[in-house]
LUMBA-111795 format. One line per 5 residues: number of its first residue (from 0); for each residue x, y, z of C-alpha. Coordinates in Angstrom, 2 decimals, padded with zeros to 5 digits. Example, Ala and Ser with C-alpha at 12.3 -4.5 7.8 and 13.67 -1.06 7.14 Angstrom:
# LUMBA-111795
0> 012.30/-004.50/007.80  013.67/-001.06/007.14
This chain:
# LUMBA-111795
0> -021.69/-037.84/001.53  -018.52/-039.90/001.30  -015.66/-037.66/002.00  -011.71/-038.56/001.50  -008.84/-036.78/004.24
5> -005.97/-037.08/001.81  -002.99/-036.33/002.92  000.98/-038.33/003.76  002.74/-039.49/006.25  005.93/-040.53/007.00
10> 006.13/-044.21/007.34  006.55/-045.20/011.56  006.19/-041.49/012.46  003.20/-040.29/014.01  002.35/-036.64/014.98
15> 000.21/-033.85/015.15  -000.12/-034.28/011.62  -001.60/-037.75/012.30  -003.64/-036.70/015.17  -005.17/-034.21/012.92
20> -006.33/-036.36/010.36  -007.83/-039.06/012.77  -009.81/-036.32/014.73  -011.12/-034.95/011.77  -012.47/-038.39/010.32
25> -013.80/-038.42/013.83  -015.35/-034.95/013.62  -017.11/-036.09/010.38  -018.28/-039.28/011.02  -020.23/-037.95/014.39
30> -022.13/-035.51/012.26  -022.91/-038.54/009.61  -020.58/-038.18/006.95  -019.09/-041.07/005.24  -014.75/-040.39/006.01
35> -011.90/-041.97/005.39  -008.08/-041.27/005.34  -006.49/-041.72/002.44  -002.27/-041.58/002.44  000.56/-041.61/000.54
40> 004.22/-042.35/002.34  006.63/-039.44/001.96  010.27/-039.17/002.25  012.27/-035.86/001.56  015.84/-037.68/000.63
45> 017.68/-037.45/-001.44  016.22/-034.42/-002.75  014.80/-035.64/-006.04  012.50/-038.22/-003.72  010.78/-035.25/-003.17
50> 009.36/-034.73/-006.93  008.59/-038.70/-007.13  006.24/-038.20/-004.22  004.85/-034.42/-005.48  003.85/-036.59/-008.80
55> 002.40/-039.59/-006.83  000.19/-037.05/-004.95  -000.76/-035.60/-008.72  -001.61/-038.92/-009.72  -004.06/-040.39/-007.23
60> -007.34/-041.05/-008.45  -009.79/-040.06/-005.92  -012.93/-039.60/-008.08  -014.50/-042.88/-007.28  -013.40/-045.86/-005.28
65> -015.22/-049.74/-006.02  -017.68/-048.12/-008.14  -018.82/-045.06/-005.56  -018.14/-041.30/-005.99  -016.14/-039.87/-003.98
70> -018.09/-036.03/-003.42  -015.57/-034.30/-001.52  -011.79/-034.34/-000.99  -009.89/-032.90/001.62  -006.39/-032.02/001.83
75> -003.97/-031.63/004.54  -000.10/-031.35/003.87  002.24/-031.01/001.04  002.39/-033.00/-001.19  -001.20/-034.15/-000.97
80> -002.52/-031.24/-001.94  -001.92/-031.67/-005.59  -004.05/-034.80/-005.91  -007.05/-033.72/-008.89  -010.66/-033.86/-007.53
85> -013.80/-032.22/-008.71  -014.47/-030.83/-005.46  -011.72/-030.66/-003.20  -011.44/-028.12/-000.65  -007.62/-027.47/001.20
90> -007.45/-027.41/005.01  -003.10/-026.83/004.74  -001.40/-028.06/007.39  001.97/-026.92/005.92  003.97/-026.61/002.65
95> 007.30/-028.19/002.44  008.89/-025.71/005.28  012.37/-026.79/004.20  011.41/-025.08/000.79  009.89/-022.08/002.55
100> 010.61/-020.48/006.20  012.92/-022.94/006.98  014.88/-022.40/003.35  018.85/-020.93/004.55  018.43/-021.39/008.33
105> 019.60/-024.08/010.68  016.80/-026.12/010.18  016.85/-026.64/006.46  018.85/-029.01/004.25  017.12/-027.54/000.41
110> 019.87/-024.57/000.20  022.97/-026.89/000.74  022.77/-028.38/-002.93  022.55/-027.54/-006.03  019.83/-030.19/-006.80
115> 018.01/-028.74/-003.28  017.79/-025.81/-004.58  016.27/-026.68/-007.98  013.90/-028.96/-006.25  013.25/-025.48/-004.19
120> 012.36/-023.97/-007.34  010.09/-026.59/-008.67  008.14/-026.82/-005.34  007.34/-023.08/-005.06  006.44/-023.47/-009.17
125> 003.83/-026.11/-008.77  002.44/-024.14/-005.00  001.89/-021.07/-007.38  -000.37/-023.10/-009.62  -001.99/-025.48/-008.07
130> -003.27/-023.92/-005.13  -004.88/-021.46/-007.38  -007.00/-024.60/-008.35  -008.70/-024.48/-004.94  -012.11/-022.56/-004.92
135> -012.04/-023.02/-000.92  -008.50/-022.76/000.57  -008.40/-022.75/004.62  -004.67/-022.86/006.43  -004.97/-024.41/010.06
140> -003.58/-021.21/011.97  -002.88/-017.26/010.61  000.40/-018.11/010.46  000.40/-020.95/007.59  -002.58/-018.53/005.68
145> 000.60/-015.42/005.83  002.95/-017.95/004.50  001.57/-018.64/001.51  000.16/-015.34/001.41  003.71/-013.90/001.28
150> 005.63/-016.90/-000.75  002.91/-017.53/-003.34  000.34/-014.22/-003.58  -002.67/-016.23/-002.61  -004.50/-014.08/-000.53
155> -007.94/-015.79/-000.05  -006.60/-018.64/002.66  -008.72/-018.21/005.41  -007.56/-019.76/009.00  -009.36/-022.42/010.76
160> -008.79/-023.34/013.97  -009.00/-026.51/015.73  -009.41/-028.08/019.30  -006.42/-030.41/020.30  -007.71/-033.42/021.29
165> -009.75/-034.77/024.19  -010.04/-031.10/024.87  -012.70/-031.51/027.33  -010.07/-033.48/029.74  -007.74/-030.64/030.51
170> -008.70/-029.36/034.04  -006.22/-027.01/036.24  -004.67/-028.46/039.18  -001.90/-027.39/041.47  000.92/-025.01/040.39
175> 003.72/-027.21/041.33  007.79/-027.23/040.94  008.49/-027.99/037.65  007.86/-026.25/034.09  006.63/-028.72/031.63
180> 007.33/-029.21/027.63  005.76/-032.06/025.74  007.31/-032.33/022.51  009.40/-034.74/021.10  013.00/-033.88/020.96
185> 013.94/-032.33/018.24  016.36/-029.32/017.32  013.50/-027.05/016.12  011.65/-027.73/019.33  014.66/-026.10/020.92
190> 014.37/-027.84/024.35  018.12/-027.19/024.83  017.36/-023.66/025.56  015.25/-024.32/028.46  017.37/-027.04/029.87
195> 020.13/-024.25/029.57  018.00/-021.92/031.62  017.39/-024.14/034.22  021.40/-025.21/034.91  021.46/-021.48/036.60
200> 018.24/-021.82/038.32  017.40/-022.67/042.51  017.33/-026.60/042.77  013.51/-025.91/043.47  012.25/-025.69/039.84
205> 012.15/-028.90/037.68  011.99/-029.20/034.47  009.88/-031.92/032.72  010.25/-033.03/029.03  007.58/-035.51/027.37
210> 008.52/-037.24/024.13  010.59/-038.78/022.03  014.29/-038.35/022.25  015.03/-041.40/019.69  016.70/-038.89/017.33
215> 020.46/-037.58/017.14  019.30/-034.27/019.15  017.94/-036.38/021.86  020.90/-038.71/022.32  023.53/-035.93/022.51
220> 020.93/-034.02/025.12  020.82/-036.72/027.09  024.67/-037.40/026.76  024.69/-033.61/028.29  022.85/-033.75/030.96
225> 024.77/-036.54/032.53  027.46/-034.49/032.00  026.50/-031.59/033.41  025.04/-033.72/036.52  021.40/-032.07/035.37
230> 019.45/-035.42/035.67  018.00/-034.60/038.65  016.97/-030.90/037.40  015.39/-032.25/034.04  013.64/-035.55/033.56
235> 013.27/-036.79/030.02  010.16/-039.04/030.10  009.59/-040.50/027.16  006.04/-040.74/025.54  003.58/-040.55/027.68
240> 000.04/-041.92/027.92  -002.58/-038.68/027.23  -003.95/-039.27/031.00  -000.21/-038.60/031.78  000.15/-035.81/029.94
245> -003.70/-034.04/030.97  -002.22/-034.64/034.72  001.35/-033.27/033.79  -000.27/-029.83/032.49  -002.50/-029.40/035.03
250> 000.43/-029.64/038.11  002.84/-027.46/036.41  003.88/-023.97/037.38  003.99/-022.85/033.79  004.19/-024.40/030.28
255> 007.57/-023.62/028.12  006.62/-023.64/024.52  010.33/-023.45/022.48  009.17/-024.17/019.04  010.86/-022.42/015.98
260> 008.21/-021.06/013.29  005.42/-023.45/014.65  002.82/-024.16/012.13  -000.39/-024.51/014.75  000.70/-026.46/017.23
265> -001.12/-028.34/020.17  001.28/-027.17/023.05  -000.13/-023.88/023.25  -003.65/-024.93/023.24  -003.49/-027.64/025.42
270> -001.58/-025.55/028.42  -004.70/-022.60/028.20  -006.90/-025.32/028.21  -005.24/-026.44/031.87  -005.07/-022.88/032.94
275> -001.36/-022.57/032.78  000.62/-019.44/031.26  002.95/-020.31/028.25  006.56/-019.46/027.77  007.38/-018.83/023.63
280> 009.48/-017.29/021.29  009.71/-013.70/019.60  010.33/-016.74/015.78  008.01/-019.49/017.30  005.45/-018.63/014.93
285> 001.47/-020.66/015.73  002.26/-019.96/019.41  002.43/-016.24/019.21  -001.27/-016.19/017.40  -002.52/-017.09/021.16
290> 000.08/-015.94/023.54  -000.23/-012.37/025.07  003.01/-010.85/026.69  002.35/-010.80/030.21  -001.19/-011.57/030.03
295> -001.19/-014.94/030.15  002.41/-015.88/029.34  005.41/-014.55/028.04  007.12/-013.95/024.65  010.47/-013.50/024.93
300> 013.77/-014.11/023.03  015.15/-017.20/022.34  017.90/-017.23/024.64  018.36/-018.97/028.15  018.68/-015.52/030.15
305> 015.73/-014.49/029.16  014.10/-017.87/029.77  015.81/-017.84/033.39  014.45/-014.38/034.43  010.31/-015.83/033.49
310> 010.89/-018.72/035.51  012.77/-016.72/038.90  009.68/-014.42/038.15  007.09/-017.27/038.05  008.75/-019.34/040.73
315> 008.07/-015.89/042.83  004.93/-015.08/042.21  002.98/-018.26/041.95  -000.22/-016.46/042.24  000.70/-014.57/039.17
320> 001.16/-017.35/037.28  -002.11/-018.26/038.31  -003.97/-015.22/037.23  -002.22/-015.84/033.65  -003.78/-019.31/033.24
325> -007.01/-017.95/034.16  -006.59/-015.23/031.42  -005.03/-018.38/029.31  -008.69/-020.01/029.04  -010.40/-016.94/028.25
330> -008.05/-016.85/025.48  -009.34/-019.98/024.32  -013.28/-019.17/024.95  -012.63/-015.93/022.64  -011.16/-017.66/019.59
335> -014.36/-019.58/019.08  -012.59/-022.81/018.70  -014.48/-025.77/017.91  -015.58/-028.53/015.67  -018.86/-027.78/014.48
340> -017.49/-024.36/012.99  -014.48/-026.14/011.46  -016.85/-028.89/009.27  -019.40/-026.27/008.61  -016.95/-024.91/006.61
345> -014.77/-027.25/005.27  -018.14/-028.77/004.11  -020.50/-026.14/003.19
């Protein structure tokens, strides 16, 4: 069976998103499918690029490629999901958030125009139908399947988890001096909060960021912190290698988790998976499908008291934070998490 991962990516930006797609080509080809990745580049600006690339998506023709049919399709993010195939079946990563949960807030950029907020309009329109076109529609966490649920009235997305990868590596280690975040830096990954937190905190606890910080965010936290004389309480370090990371998790007292309205997210995952509690967010959305208030981590407000009162608590009782991250990956066995349930139905 030849089977196409359609979906778009921003040119010279690679994610989860992209992670996602290459593990599931993986996935497939193991069990002896025929996969590929199919994409289409995507920019959001000005507003009206937006509709160009919603009609390139509509346009692809993915019914046969150099003279072979193509049997299945599978979609991943806006705007690929509009792409016409006989048998496609949607695995959503996301809709256009800007058009959705992040529409009015902070975060957004849609509401500030008039054209944004016509191209708003038209989004939602063609969600409504088109969607409605899919005989099998799967979200990749509860909390994409409620959004469209409760923007759109499709009721019938089902959620379908999936391992992070190289999720066999993770492995528990020591419970060290330092809180760990990898995520690139980015204002809806908060990490300003935490950093904020830890200016009040003993000299003891460290925290440690992993990711990208080429963005305007990044620049003016790092302008801060040598401000504030924080460099030697927070270390920025870049991307990291995955070995890095796997060894990061695993020596970490606890794993901070500041997302806003998180789609699925690997953080989460990845720190129960090393035996380490997680620290989210009452709005941080994919995290708080996993996360159980002071069973193995904490959900608290985003605000840097609260964050400061986890981590004096942690930092006190290490052996508490230990018993969390052993409750963390039983969290993970019970959610029945895996590949071979994710392409038996994506495929059956």
């Amino acid at each position: 069976m030849k089977i196409a991962i359609f979906t778009v990516q921003v040119p010279f930006i690679s994610g989860g998103a992209e992670i996602h797609a290459a593990s599931l080509k993986d996935e497939l080809c193991k069990r002896g499918y025929q996969a590929d990745i199919v994409t289409i580049p995507f920019k959001w600006y000005p507003p009206e690029q937006i509709l160009d690339c919603m009609f390139m998506a509509r346009l692809v023709d993915l019914e046969e490629v150099n003279g072979e049919k193509i049997d299945l399709v599978i979609t991943l993010k806006f705007p690929a999901y509009y792409v016409k195939h006989h048998n496609k079946v949607g695995w959503i990563l996301h809709q256009h958030r800007q058009a959705y949960e992040l529409y009015g807030t902070q975060y957004g950029d849609l509401h500030n125009s008039q054209e944004g907020r016509l191209i708003t309009q038209e989004i939602r329109k063609w969600d409504n139908k088109i969607l409605r076109e899919y005989t099998k529609l799967f979200a990749n966490s509860e909390t994409v399947a409620r959004r469209i649920n409760d923007y759109n009235g499709i009721s019938n997305v089902i959620p379908l988890y999936h391992p992070p990868k190289n999720s066999q590596r993770f492995y528990c280690g020591s419970f060290g001096d330092y809180i760990f975040y990898p995520s690139r830096l980015d204002q809806i990954k908060r990490q300003h909060l935490i950093i904020e937190a830890i200016a009040k905190m003993p000299e003891e606890l460290k925290v440690v960021l992993a990711g990208s910080y080429d963005s305007n965010y990044g620049r003016l936290l790092l302008e801060k912190l040598s401000q504030q004389g924080l460099n030697d309480r927070v270390v920025i370090l870049g991307p990291i290698s995955e070995e890095e990371k796997v060894d990061l998790y695993a020596g970490c007292l606890a794993v901070y988790n500041g997302v806003y309205e998180e789609d699925y997210g690997y953080v989460t995952l990845e720190a129960f998976l090393s035996g380490k509690p997680v620290i989210t967010h009452t709005d941080s959305g994919g995290p708080l499908e996993f996360v159980k208030h002071e069973i193995n981590g904490y959900i608290i407000e985003p605000q840097p008291d609260a964050i400061r009162e986890c981590l004096y608590f942690l930092a006190a009782n290490k052996s508490l934070a230990k018993e969390m991250g052993v409750n963390a990956q039983k969290t993970i066995a019970e959610k029945n998490i895996s590949w071979d349930y994710v392409i038996e139905r994506l495929t059956s």
